[in-house]
C-alpha positions, -999 to +999 in steps of 0.1 A: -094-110-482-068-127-460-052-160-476-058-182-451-045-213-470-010-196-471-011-183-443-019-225-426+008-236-453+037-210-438+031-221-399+026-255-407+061-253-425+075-227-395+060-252-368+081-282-388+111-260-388+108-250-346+133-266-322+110-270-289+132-273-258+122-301-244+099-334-247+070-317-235+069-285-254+077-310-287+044-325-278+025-293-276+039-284-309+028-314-325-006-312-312-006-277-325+008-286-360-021-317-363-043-294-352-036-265-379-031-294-407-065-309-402-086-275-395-091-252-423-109-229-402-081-226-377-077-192-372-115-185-367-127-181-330-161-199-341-141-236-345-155-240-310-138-270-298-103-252-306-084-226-325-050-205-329-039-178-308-014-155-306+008-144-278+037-122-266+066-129-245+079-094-238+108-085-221+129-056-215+161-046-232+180-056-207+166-091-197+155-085-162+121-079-163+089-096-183+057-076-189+030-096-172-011-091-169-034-105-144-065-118-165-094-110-157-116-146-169-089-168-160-073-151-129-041-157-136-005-139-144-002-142-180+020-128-207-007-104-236-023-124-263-057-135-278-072-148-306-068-148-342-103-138-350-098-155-390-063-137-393-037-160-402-008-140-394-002-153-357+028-126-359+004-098-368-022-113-339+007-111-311+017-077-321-016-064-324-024-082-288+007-071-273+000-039-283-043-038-270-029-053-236-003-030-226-006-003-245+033-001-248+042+012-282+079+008-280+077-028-287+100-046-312+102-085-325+131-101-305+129-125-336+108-132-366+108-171-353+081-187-331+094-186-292+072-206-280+043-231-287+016-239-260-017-260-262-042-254-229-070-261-222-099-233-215-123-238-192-161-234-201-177-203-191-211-184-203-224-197-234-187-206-246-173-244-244-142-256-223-118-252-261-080-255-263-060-226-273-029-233-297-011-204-288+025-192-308+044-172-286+068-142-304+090-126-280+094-091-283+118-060-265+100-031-252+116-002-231+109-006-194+106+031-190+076+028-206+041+030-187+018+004-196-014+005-193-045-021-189-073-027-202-105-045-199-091-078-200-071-079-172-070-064-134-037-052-138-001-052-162+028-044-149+067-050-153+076-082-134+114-088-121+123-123-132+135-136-097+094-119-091+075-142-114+077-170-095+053-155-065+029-147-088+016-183-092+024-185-124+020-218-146+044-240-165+041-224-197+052-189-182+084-206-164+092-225-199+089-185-210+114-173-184+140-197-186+143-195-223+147-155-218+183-163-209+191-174-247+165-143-264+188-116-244+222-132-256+212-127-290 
């Protein structure tokens, strides 16, 4: 049985503890924080108006490049993630996410702190309600030599060149990711 309690109580305190870098990623995490303090049931997909996700900023060793997807529901360039389907280990979630969406298996935790925090909105579609995602980013390493490999989430992954992203279309949240990378790499 997973201790979900602990599991709320250590990112509560890990979400008081992050250093967002600017004004609107401290409101994000706010909203994120309020949003894990007053929802018990968090974690689970089911809390249909809103729940936790967990994602991964992955980058290769050398800092050049960012593994991207191209998501299939949303049509957009994303980095991997997903939900936390009642696990609250949002590190476990973006590993095991990182790992389902781009089948890379040389991946390693840049850090064992949050990266990023991100609340957006999804739209409605099917049987499912528009819901916000509160998404914790890890960043992780992986070697570039490495393959990845899609699957039925998204039209395609591939390696992206930072001074690419941009022509992607990519949204806010994936810049913010980029131009932290700067300060991951230096590490």
């Amino acid at each position: 049985m997973r201790d979900v309690a602990a599991g709320r109580a250590r990112l509560l305190a890990e979400l008081a503890a992050y250093e967002p870098s600017d004004a609107r990623e401290r409101a994000m995490a706010e909203r994120v924080r309020a949003f894990v303090a007053a929802n018990e049931r968090c974690f689970e997909r089911g809390l249909l108006f809103g729940h936790v996700t967990g994602s991964a900023w992955i980058v290769d060793r050398s800092g050049s490049a960012a593994l991207l997807l191209h998501h299939r529901k949303l049509g957009k360039w994303l980095q991997p993630g997903g939900h936390a389907d009642g696990d609250p280990d949002v590190r476990r979630v973006a590993y095991r996410e990182a790992v389902e969406e781009s089948g890379l298996r040389s991946l390693t935790f840049a850090s064992e702190s949050i990266y990023d925090v991100d609340a957006h909105d999804i739209p409605a579609r099917g049987p499912e309600p528009a819901h916000v995602h509160y998404d914790l980013r890890f960043a992780f390493f992986a070697d570039r030599d490495e393959s990845p490999e899609r699957n039925a989430e998204s039209h395609a992954v591939a390696w992206v060149a930072f001074e690419a992203i941009e022509s992607l279309g990519v949204d806010d949240s994936v810049r913010r990711l980029v131009a932290k990378t700067a300060s991951l790499v230096a590490r």
